[in-house]
N, C-alpha and C positions, 0 to 999 in steps of 0.2 A: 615562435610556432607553438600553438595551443596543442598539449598533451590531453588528448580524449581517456580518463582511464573508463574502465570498462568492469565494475557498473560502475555508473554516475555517482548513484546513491545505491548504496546496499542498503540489505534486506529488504523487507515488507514497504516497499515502495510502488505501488500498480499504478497504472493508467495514467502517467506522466503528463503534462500539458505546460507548455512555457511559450514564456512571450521575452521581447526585447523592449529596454526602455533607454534611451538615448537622453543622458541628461548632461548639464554642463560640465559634471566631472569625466565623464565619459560611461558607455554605455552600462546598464546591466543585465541581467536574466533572475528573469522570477519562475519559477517552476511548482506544480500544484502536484499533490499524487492523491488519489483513493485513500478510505480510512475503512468502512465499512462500520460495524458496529464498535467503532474505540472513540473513547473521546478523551482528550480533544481532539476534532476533526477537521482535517482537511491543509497539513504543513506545507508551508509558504517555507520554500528553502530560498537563498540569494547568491548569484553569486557576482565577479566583477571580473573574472576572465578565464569560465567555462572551465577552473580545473577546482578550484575551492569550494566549494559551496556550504551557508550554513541556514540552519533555520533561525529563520527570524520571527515565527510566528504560527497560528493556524487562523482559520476563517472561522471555524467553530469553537468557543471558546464557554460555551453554555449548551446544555444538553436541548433546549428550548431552539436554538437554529438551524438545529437537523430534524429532533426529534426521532433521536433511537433507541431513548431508554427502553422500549419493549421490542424494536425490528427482530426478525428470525434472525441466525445467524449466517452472514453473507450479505445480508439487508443492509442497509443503509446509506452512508456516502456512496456513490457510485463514480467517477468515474469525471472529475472535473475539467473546465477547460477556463484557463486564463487569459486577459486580455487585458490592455490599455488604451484608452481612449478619449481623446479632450481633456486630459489631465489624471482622470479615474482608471482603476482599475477595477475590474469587472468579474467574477465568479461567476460561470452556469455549472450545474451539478445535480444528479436526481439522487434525490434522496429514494431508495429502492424501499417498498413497506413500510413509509414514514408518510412523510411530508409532499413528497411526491418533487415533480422540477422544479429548483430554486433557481434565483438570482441573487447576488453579493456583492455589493460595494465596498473600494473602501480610496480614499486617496491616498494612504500611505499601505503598500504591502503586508507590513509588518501589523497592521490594524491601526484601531479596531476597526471592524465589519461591520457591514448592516445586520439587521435580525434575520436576513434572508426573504425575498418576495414571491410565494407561488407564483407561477406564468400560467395563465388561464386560459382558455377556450375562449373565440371571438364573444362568448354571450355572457363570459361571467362565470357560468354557472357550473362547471370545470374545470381542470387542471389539463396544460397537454402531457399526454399520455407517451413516454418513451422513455429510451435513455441514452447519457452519452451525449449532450447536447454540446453546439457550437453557437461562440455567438459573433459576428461581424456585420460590419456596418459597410454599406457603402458611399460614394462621394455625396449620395442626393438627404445622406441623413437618413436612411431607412435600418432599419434594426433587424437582421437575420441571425433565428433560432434556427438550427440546423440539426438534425437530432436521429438515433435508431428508434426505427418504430416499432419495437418489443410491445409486445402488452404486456405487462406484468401482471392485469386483474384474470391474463386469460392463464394458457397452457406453458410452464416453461420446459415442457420436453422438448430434448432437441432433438427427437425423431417429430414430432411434429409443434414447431414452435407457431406460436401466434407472431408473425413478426409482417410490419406490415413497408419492411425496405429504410431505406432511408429519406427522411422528410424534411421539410421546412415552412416554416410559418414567420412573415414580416410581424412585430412585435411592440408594442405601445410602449417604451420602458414607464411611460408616467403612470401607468393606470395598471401592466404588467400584463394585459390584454392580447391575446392573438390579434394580428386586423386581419384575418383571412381564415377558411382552412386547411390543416396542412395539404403541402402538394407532393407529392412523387417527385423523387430526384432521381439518381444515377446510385445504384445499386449492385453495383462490381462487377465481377466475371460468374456469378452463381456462386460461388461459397454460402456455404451456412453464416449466419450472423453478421450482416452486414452493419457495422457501428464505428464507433469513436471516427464520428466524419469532424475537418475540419474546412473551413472555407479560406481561400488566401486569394488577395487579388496583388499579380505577380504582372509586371509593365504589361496593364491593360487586360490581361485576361484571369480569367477567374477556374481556380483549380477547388478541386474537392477532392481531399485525401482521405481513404474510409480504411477500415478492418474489415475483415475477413474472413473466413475458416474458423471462427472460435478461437477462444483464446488459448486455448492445447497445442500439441503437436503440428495440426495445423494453420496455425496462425499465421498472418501477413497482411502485409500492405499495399495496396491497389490508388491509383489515383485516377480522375477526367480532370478534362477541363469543358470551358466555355466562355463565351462573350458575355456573360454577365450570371451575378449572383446566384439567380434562377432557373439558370441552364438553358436550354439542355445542355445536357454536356456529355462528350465523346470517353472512352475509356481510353487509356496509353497503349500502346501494341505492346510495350515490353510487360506489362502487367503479368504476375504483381511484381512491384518495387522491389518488394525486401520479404523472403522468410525462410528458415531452418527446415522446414520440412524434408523429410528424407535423404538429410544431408548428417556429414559427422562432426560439425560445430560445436562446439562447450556451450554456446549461447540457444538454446531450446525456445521457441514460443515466441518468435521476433514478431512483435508486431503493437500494434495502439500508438499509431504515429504520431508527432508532431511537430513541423519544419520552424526553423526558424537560423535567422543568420547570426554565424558566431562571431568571436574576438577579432577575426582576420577577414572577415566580411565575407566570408565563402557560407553555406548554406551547411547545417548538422540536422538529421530529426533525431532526436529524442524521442523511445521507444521502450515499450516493457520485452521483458527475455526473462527467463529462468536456466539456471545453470543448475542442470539433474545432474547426480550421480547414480554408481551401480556399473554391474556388467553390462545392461543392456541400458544402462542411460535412461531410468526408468521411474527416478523418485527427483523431489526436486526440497529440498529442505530447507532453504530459504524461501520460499515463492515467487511471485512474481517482481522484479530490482529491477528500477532504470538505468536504461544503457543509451547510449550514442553513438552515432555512425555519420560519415563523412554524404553529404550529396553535391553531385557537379548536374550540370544540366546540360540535354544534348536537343537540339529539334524543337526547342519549345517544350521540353518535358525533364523533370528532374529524375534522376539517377540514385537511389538510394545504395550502399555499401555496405555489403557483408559485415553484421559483427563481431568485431574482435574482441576479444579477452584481455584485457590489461587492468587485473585489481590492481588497489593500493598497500602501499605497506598495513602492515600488520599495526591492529593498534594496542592501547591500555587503559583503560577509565577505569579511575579509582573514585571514589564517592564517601563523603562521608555523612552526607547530611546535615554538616552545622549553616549550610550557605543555603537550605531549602531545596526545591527541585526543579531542574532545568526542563524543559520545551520537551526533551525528549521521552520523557515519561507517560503513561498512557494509561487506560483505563479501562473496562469492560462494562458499556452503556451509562459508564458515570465516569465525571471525571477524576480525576487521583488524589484530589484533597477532597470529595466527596466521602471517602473511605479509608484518609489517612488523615496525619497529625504529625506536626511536626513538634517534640519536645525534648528542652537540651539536648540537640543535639543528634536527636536518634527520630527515626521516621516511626512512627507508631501506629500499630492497625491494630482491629478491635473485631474479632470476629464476629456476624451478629446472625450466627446459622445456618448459613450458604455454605457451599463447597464449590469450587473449581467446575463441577457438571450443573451449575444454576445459569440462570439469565443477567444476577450480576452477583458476582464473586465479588467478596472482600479482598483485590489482587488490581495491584497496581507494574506495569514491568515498561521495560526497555525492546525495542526490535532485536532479534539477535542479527547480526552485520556480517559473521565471518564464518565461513564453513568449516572450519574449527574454531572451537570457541569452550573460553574456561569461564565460569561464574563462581567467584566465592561471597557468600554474604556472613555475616558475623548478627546473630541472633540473642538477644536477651529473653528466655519462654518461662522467666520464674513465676509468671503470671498468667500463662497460658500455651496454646498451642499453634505451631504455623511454620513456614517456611519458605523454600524457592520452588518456583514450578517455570515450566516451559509451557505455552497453552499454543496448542491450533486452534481450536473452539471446544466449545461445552465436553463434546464427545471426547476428545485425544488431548490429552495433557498427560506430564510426566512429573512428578515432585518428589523432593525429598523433606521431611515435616521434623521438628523435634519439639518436644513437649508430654506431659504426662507420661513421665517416665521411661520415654524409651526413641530412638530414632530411626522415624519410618521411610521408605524408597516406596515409592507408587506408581503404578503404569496403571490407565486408565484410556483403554480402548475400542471404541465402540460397545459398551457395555461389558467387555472382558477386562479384571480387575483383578495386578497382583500386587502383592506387598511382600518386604522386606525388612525387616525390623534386629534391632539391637539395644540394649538396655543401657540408657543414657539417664543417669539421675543428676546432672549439674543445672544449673539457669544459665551458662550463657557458651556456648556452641560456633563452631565455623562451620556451616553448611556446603559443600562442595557438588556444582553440573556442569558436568564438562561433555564437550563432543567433539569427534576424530574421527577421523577415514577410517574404517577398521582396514589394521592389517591383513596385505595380500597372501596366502598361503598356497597350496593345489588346488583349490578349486576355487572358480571365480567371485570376484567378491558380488555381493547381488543387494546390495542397501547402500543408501546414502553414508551414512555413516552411525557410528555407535556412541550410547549416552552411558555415560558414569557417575553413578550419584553415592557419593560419602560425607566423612564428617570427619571434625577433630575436633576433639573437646581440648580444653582451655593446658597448654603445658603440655599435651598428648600428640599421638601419633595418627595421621590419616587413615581413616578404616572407613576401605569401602562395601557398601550395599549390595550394589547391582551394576552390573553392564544391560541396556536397553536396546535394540535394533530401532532406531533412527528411522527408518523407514514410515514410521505408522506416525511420524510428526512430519510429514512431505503432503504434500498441495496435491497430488497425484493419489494419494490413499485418504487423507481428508477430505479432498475434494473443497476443500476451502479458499476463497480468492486473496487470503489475507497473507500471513507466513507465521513464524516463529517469533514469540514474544515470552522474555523471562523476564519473570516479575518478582514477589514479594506478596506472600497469602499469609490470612490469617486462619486458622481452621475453628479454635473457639477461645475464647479470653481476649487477653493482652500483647498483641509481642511488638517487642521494639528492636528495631535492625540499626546498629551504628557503623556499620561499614559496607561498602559495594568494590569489589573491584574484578571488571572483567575484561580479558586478553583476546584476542583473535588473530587471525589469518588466514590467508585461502591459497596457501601451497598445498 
């Protein structure tokens, strides 16, 4: 019996999309998530029976196959879906203020990738305009693009959005050509934001599973069906399937579905969620994490299940840098050896005048995975100045820095900026960020949780900074689709980090 833990993949995992690939060893699952503006973009995690999963790879592996070195932040990867097909595997993805809708091949999951193919307008002479794309084929060899028709050139207020439903357009893969133009599909029950549609043809008939309500509070999953690709297709009575709204769930935001059948041949979707904390269950401080839920099917229609909660144990990644950097490393509009260096042993950044609030920071980090979570790194700054930071984007990041004589704590909040400083004159430093549920006392606790940023000099005693309210690094007050990423920043000079190791858990 397959244990579903819950989330699949922690942290900063969004808009999930997996396929099944039946091979002579027996089955497996490839699973696609959102990157946004980090590169490298777009992890291909694997797994061989729905409870392990690792990455084996991304589909963006050069800033040239998204093109996000300049996207706004929130811009970019949007929002992929996976497929296999006649032996290939297949990427659709919009690139949001880039590049616009791609396509990506590759025969081996793991890569490498194509460069990526714009998908054009029947005349050439454009791109199709949406996002959230789907791609399926049916028996006669036709190619469906499946897609939300956002306009991104137009209004993205969601009091009045340019959105023009859900579309689809048959698709040349040789030339990457619409052959048609889009048409009107099945567009849910009225919710705002109708998107991430996939197309599945299930013995004979053909289903269309969309999102809903936005990605907030709101959010859920709706399905139709119909007799072929093209619809029409009818909506489900029980509609929608799956979502948390105005319910008291740990799992917040169910919804950006995508079915597929598990280890034991019974049917899972895989789905983004956020698990807020707070009195009022009100900040979400890891973002958006893929989760899974059980579907049976009843009448010709599937059945999606409440999600449940089940993390995994608590982990430890220790790091030292002498074996270089693993998959899970990332980078803000460049990649991590764009801005780092590896020598003897120690990872080396080189500030060259950015700070943490630019469009690309000298700052390379890791997702953070666990709603408590301890970060220690070990700093060499005899040559400069730098440290750890926790980034939401440009606006909301938290660090603690040492160098030039002294060591700093930083909160940097929508333009509101405090420090915290203590005279440090050594070269080499243990940097300490840690975060925790704060303590419950008389009155309600009202934040996700609280950040701690200290230090210990070499032979010495921890002395901390600052305690931060958590809250103002949640997806709910950044309003960012991404989550929590600590890194490794340089601020100006030299500095070289020879050690990482960071502990979680989500008790």
């Amino acid at each position: 019996m397959t244990t579903l833990f819950n989330p699949l993949l922690n942290g900063f995992h969004p808009d999930p999309s997996v396929v099944r690939v039946d091979g002579a060893d027996g089955p497996e699952w490839f699973l696609a998530t959102s990157t946004f503006e980090y590169l490298p973009g777009i992890p291909i995690h694997r797994s061989r029976d729905f409870e392990t999963w690792e990455l084996i790879g991304h589909v963006a592996v050069s800033e040239a196959q998204l093109g996000v070195a300049h996207v706004a932040t929130g811009g970019g990867a949007w929002a992929p879906t996976i497929r296999h097909h006649d032996g290939v595997f297949h990427v659709v993805i919009t690139v949001a203020m880039g590049r616009g809708m791609l396509h990506f091949t590759a025969t081996d999951a793991a890569g490498p990738w194509s460069e990526g193919d714009v998908l054009l307008t029947q005349d050439g002479n454009g791109t199709i305009e949406g996002i959230d794309p789907d791609i399926a084929w049916h028996a006669d060899g036709t190619c469906y693009v499946t897609f939300s028709g956002l306009q991104l050139t137009g209004s993205l207020d969601p009091n009045a959005p340019a959105h023009l439903g859900i579309q689809q357009v048959a698709v040349d893969l040789s030339t990457h050509r619409a052959l048609e133009e889009p048409r009107s599909l099945w567009s849910g029950t009225g919710l705002m934001f109708p998107e991430a549609p996939h197309l599945y043809e299930v013995d004979g008939v053909w289903y269309l599973l969309i999102a809903e309500g936005g990605t907030e509070r709101g959010h859920s999953i709706s399905i139709a069906r119909g007799s072929g690709p093209e619809g029409p297709f009818e909506g489900a009575p029980s509609n929608p399937l799956v979502s948390a709204r105005s319910t008291p769930r740990p799992i917040q935001n169910t919804g950006h579905g995508d079915l597929v059948r598990g280890p034991d041949g019974d049917w899972l979707c895989v789905l983004l969620g956020v698990r807020p904390r707070g009195g009022t269950r009100a900040f979400s401080a890891l973002g958006r994490e893929t989760f899974v839920t059980p579907v049976t099917w009843s009448d010709g229609w599937p059945q999606v299940a409440a999600v449940d909660l089940n993390p995994r144990p608590g982990t430890r990644t220790e790091i030292d840098f002498a074996d270089g950097l693993d998959g899970e490393w990332i980078g803000v509009r460049r990649l991590p050896l764009e801005v780092a260096t590896l020598t003897d042993g120690r990872l080396v950044l080189t500030g060259d005048g950015t700070t943490l609030a630019d469009e690309q920071p000298v700052f390379v980090g890791r997702r953070q995975e666990h709603l408590n979570n301890t970060v220690t790194v070990r700093a060499d700054v005899a040559r400069g100045a730098g440290g750890i930071a926790v980034r939401y984007e440009e606006r909301f990041h938290l660090e603690i820095e040492a160098g030039n004589g002294s060591v700093t704590a930083r909160a940097s909040f929508m333009g509101l900026e405090q420090e915290w400083r203590h005279p440090f004159e050594g070269d080499v430093v243990d940097l300490h960020l840690d975060s925790a549920r704060p303590a419950s006392g008389w009155r309600m606790v009202a934040t996700s949780d609280v950040f701690r940023l200290g230090f210990t000099p070499l032979g010495g005693e921890r002395i901390d900074l600052a305690e931060v309210d958590g809250r103002f690094l949640s997806s709910e007050v950044a309003e960012s689709f991404t989550g929590r990423v600590i890194g490794l920043y340089a601020a100006d000079g030299e500095v070289a980090f020879e050690r990482w190791v960071a502990e979680g858990d989500d008790e």
